[in-house]
Backbone bond lengths (Angstrom), bond angles and torsions (degrees), N, CA, C in turn:
res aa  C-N    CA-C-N  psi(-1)  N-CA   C-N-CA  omega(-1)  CA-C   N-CA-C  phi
1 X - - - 1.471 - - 1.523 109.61 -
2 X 1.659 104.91 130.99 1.857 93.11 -178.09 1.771 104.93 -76.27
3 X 1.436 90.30 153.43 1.483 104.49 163.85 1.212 114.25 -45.40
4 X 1.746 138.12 -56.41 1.230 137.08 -168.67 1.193 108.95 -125.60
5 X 1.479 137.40 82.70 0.992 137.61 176.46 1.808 134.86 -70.14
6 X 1.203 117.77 144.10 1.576 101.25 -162.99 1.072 108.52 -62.19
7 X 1.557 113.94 -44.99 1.369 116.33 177.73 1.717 114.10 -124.66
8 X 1.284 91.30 108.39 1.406 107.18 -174.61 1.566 115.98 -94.86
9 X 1.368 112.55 115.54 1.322 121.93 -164.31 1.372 104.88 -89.52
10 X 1.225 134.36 -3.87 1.273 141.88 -176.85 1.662 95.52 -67.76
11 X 1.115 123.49 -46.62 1.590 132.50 167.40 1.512 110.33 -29.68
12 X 1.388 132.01 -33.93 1.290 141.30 -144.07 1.472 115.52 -98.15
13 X 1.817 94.45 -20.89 1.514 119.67 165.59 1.632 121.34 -50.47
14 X 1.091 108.66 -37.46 1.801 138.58 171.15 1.392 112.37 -55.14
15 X 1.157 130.35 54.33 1.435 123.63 164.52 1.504 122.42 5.04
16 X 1.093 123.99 -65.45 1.357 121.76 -177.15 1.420 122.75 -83.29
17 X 1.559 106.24 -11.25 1.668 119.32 163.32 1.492 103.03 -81.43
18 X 1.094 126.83 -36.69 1.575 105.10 177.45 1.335 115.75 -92.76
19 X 1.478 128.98 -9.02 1.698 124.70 147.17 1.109 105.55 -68.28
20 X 0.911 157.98 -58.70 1.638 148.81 -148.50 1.524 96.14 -64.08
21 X 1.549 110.99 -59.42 1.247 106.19 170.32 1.338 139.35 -29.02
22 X 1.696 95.05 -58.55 1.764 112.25 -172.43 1.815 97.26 -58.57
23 X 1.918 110.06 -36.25 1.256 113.52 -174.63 1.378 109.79 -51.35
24 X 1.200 115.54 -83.85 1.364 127.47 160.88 1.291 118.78 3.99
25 X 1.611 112.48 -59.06 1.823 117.78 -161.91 1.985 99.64 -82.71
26 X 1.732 108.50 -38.56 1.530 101.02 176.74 1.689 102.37 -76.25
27 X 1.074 113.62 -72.66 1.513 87.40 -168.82 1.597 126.29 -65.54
28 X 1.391 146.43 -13.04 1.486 141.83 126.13 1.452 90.90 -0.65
29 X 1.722 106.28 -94.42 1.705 106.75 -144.76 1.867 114.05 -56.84
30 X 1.646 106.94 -4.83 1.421 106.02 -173.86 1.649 108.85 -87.95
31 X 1.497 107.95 -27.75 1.177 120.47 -162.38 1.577 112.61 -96.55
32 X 1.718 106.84 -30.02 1.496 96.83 168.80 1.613 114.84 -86.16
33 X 1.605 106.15 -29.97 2.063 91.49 163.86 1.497 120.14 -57.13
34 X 1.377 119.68 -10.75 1.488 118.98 174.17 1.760 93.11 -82.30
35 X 0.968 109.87 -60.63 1.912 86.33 -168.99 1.514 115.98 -56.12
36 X 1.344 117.41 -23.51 1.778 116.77 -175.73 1.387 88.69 -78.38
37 X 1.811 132.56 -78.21 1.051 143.70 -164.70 1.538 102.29 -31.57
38 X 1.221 107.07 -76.68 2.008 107.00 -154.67 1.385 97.50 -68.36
39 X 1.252 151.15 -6.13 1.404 142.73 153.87 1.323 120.79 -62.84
40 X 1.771 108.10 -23.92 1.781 113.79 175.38 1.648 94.44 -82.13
41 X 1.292 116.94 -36.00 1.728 117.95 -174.20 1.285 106.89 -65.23
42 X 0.977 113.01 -43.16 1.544 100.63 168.20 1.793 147.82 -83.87
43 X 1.476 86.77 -10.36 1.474 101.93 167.29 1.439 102.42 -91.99
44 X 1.410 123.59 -77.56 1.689 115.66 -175.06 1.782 123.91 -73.07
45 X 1.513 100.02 1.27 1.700 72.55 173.66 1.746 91.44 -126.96
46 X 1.079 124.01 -22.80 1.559 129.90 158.87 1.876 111.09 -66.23
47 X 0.817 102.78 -52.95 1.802 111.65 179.17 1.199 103.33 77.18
48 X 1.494 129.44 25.47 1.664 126.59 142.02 1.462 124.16 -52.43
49 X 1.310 95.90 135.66 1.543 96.74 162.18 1.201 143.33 -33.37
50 X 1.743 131.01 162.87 1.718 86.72 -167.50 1.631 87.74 -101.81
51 X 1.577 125.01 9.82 1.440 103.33 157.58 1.505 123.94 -96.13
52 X 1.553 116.76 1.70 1.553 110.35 162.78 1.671 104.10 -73.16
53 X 1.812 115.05 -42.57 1.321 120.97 -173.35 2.224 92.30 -37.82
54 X 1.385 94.01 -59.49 1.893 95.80 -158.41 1.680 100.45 -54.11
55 X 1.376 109.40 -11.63 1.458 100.84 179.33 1.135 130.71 -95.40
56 X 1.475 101.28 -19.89 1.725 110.22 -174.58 2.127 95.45 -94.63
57 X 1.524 94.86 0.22 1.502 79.45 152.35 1.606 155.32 -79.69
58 X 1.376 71.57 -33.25 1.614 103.52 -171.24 1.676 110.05 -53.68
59 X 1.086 113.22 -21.54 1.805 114.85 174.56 1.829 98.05 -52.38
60 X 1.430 117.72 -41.33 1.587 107.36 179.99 0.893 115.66 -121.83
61 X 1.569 128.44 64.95 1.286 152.43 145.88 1.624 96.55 -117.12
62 X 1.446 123.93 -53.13 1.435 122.58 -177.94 1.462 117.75 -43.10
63 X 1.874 105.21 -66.10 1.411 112.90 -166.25 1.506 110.26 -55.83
64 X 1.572 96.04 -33.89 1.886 88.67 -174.15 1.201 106.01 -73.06
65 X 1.341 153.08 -46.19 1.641 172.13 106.54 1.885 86.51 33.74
66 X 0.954 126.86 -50.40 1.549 143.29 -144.96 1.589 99.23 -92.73
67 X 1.691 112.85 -62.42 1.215 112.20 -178.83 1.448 121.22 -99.60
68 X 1.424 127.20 -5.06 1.333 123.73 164.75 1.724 130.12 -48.55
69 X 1.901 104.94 -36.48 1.174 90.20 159.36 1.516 148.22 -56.20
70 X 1.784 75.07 -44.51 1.612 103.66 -177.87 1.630 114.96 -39.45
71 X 1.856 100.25 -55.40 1.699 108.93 -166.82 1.480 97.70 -75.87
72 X 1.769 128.58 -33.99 1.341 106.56 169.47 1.832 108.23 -43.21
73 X 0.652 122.71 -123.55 1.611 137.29 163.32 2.145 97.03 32.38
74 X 1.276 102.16 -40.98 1.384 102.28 -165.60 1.689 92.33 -84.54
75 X 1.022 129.48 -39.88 1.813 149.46 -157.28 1.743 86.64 -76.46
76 X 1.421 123.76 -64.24 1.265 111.72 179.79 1.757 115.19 -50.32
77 X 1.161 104.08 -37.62 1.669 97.96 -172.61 1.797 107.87 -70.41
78 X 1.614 96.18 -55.69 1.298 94.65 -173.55 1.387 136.99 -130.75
79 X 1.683 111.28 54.45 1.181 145.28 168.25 2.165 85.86 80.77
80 X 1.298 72.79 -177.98 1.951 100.03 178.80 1.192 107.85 -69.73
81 X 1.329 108.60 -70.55 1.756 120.25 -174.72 1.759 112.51 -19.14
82 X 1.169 106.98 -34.87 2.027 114.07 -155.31 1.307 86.42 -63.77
83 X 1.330 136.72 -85.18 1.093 175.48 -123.88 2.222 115.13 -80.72
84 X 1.953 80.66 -37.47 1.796 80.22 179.99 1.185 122.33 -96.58
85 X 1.463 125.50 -6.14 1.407 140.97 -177.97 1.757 94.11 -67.36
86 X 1.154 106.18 -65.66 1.954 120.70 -164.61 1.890 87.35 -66.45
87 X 1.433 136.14 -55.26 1.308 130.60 176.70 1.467 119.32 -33.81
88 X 1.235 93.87 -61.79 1.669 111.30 -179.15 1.518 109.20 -58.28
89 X 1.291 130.73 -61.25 1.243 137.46 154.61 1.473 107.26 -47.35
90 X 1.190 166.03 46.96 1.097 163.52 101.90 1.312 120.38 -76.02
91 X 1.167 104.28 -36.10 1.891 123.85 178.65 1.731 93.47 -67.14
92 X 0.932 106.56 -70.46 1.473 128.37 -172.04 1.711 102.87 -26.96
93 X 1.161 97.30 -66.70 1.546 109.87 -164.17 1.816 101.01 -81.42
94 X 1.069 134.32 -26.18 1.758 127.98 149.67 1.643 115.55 -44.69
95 X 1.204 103.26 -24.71 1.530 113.18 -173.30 1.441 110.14 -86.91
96 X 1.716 96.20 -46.45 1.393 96.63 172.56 1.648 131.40 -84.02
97 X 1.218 97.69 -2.18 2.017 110.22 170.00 1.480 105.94 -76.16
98 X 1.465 113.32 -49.51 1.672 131.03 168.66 1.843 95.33 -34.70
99 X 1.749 111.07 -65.54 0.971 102.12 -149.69 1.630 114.51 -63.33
100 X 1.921 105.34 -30.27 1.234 100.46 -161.73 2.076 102.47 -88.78
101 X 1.038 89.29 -37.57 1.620 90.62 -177.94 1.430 130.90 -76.69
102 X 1.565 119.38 -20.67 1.155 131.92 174.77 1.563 114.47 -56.71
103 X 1.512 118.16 141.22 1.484 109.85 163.01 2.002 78.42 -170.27
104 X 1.850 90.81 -176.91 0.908 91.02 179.85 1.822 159.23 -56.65
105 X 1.441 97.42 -9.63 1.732 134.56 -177.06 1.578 97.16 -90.89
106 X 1.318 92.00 126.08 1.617 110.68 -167.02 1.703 95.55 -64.48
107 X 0.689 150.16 151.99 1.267 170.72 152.52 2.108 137.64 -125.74
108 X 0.700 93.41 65.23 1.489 105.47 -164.84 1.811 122.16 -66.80
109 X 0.938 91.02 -54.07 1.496 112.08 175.22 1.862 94.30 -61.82
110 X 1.424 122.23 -75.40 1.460 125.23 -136.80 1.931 78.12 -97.05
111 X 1.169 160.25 -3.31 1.272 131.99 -168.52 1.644 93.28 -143.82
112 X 1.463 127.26 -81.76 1.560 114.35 -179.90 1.287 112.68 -50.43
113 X 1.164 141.27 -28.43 1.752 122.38 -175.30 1.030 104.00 -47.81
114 X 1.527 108.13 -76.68 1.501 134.07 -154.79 1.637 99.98 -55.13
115 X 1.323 105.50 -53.74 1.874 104.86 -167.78 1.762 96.04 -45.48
116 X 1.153 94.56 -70.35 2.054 112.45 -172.34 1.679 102.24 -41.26
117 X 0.921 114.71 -73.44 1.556 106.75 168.89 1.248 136.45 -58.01
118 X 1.533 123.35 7.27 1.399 118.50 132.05 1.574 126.19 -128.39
119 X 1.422 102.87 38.23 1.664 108.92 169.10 2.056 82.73 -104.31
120 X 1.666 129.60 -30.51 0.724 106.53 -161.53 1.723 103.04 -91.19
121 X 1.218 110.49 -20.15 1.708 117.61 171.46 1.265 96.49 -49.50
122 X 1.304 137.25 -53.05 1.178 146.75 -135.28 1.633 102.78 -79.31
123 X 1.442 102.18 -69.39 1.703 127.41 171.96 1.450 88.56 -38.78
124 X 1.242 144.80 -66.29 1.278 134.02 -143.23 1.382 118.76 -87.21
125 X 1.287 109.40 2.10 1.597 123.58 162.34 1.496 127.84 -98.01
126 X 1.480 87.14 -46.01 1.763 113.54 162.56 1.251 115.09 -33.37
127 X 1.414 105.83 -80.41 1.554 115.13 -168.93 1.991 120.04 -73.17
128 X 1.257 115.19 0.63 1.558 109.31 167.36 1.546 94.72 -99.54
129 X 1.185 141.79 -54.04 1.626 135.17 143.35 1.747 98.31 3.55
130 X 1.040 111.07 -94.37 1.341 124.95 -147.99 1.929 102.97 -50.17
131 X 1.511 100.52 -34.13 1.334 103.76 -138.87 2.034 75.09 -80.87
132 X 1.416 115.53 -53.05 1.228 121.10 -176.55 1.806 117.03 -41.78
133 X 1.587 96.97 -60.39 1.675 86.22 165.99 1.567 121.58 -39.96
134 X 1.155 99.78 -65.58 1.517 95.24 175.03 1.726 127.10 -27.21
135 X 1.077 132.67 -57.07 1.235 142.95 163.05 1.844 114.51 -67.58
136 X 1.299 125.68 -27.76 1.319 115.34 -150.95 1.925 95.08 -69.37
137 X 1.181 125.10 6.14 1.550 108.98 -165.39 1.658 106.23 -145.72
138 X 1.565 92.49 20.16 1.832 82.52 -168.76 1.752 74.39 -137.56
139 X 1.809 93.52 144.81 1.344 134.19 -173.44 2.044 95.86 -49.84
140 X 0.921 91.68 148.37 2.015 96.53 169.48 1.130 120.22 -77.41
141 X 0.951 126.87 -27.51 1.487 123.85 173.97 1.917 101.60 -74.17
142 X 0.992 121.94 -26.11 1.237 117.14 175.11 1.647 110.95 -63.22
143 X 1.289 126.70 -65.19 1.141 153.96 164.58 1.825 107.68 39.70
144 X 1.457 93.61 -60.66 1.645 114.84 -163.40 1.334 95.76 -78.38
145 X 1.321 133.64 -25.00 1.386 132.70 -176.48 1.524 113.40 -71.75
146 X 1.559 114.65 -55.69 1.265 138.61 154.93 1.275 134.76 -28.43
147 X 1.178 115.98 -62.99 1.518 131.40 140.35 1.423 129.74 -8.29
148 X 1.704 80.66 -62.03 1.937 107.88 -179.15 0.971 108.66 -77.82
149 X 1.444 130.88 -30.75 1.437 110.56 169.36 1.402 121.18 -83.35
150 X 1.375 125.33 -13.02 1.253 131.23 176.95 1.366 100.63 -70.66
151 X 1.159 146.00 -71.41 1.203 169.26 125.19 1.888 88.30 33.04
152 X 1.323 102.99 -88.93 1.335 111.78 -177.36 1.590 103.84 -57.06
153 X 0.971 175.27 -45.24 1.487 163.86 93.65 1.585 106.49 21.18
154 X 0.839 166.97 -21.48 1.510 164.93 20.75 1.359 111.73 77.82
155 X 0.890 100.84 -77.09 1.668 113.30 -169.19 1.868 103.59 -78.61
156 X 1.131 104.87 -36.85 1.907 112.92 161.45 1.380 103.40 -46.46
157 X 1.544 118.02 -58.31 1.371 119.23 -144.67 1.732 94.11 -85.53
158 X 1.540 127.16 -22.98 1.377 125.16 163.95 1.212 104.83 -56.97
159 X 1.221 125.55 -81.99 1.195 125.78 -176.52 1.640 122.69 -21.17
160 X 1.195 110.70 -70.76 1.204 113.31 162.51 1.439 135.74 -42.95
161 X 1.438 96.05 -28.33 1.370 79.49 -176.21 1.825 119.03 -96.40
162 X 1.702 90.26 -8.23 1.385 92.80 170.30 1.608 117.63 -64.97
163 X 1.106 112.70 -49.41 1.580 124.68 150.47 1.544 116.04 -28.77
164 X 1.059 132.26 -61.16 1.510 137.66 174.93 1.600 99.98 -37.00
165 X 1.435 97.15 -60.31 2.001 106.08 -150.88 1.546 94.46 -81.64
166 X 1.220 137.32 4.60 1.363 143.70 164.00 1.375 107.43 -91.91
167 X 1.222 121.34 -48.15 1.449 106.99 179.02 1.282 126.09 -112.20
168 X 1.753 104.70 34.23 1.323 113.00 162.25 1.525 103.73 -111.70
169 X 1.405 104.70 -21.35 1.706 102.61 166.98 1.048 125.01 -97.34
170 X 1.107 142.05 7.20 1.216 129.18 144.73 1.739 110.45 86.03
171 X 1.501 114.30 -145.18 1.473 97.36 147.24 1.735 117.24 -110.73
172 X 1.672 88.96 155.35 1.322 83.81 -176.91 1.638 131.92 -100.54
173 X 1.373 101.01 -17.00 1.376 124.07 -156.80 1.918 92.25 -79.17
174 X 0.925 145.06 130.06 1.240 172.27 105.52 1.539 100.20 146.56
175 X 1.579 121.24 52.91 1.168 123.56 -165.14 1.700 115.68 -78.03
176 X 1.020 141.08 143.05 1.528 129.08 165.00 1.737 110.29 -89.83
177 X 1.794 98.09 136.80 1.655 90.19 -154.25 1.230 121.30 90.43
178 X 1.275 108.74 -136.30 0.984 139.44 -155.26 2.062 115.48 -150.07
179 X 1.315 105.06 2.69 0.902 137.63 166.80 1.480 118.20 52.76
180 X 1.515 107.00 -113.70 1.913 95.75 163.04 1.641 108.99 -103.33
181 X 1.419 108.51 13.95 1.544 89.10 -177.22 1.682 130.24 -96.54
182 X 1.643 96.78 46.33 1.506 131.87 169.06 1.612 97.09 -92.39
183 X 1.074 127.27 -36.69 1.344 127.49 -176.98 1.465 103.65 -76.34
184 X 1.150 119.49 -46.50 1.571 116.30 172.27 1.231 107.10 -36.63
185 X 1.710 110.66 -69.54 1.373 113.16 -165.34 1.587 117.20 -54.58
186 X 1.330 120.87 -31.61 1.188 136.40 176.58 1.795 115.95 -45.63
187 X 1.372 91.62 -64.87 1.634 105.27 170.99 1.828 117.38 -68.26
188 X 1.209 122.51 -9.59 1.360 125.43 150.14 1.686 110.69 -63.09
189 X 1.126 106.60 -67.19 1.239 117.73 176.45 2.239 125.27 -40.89
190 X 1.223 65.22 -41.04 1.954 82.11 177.57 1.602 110.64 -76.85
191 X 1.648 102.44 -52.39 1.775 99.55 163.36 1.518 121.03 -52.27
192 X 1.188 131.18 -34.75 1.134 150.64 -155.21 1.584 104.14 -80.04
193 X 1.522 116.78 -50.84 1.079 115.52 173.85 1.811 139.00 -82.67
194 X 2.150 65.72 -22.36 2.087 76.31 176.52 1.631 98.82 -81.80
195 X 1.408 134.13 -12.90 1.188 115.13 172.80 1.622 124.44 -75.50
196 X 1.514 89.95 -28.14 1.776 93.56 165.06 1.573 120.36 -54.54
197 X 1.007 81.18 -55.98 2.420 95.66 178.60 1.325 83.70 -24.52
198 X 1.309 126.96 -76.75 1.508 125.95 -156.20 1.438 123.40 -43.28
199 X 1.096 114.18 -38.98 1.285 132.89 175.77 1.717 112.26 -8.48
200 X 1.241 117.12 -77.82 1.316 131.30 169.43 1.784 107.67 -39.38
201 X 1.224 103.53 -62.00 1.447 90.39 170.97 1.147 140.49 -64.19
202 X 1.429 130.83 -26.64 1.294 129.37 -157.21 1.683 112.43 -93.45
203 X 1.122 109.76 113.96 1.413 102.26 -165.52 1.510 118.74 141.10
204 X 1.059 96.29 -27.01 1.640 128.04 -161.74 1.854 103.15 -63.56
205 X 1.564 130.33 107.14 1.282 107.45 -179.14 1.584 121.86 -96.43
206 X 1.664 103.98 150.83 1.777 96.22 178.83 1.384 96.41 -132.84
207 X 1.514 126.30 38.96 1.467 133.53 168.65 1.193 130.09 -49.37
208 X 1.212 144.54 120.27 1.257 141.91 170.81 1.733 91.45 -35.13
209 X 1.632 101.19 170.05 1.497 106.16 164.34 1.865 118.94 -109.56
210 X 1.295 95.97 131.23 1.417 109.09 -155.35 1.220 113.56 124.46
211 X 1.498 134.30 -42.91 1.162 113.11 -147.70 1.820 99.16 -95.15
212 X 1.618 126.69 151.97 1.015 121.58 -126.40 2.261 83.98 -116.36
213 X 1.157 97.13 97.37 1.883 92.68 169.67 1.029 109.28 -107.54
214 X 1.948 121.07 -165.38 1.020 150.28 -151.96 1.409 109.44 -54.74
């Protein structure tokens, strides 16, 4: 066995390092098919430009940008858990406004605001949650290792999920409706809630005593 392994599974022992993780990998793949996905929704079944599409994004890049500090700041006081139950459930229910209000008639004001501004409320609670569990139970000197595997779990769960929202949509371009990208919204919605479940867990310590975490 090497001394320093890249990926050291001994990490995995940590209850709340291997939820944060699992967190991480379900909501990742929900949250990056929302940035590929709703950019195709808005070019082929909206027929915006694809630089109005980059604009009518930016509402959930902002809010999370807006409240990520905030829930850091809240996560130090009072663990992860507080913060990802109501996150996750924010995602959830953007997914589910998508699901019920969406159709083919652009609607901006009464259906994308609202969805985008709480998939991005949501994200921006979510992900300092996630990132904090991860660390709250593993020694500091570990830290950089941890990271790296989150990191790499991350970039899996992008990947994937761009993959997901491709082959749940099918094609989109001369779609009737709104086509399959009810299923998109669906699988926002499902990440959204299975990241809440976690809630209770993540955070949770099973540290030796001594060793110095989050």
């Amino acid at each position: 066995r090497h001394t320093s392994p890249i990926l050291d599974t001994e990490l995995f022992a940590h209850r709340s390092f291997a939820l944060a993780n699992v967190g991480t990998f379900i909501f990742g793949i929900g949250f990056f098919a929302v940035f590929f996905g709703y950019v195709l929704f808005l070019t082929d079944i909206w027929h915006y430009s694809t630089r109005s599409a980059g604009f009518l994004m930016t509402p959930l890049a902002i809010c999370g940008a807006v409240l990520a500090p905030i829930s850091g700041r809240v996560v130090r006081s009072h663990g992860p858990g507080l913060l990802l139950f109501p996150g996750g459930l924010l995602v959830a229910a953007g997914g589910l406004w998508l699901i019920v209000g969406a159709d083919s008639t652009p609607d901006v004001g009464g259906v994308w605001l609202p969805a985008l501004v709480l998939v991005g409320s949501g994200a921006g609670l979510v992900w300092p949650c996630l990132f904090a569990g991860l660390v709250i139970d593993i020694p500091r000197e570990r830290y950089a290792v941890a990271t790296g595997i989150n990191q790499t779990i991350q970039r899996t769960s992008t990947a994937l999920g761009v993959a997901l929202a491709v082959t749940l949509l099918g094609t989109t371009r001369g779609a009737i409706g709104i086509g399959n990208f009810r299923r998109l919204f669906i699988l926002s919605t499902v990440c959204g809630l299975a990241t809440a479940a976690l809630a209770p867990f993540v955070g949770m310590r099973n540290r030796s005593p001594g060793e110095d975490g989050f």
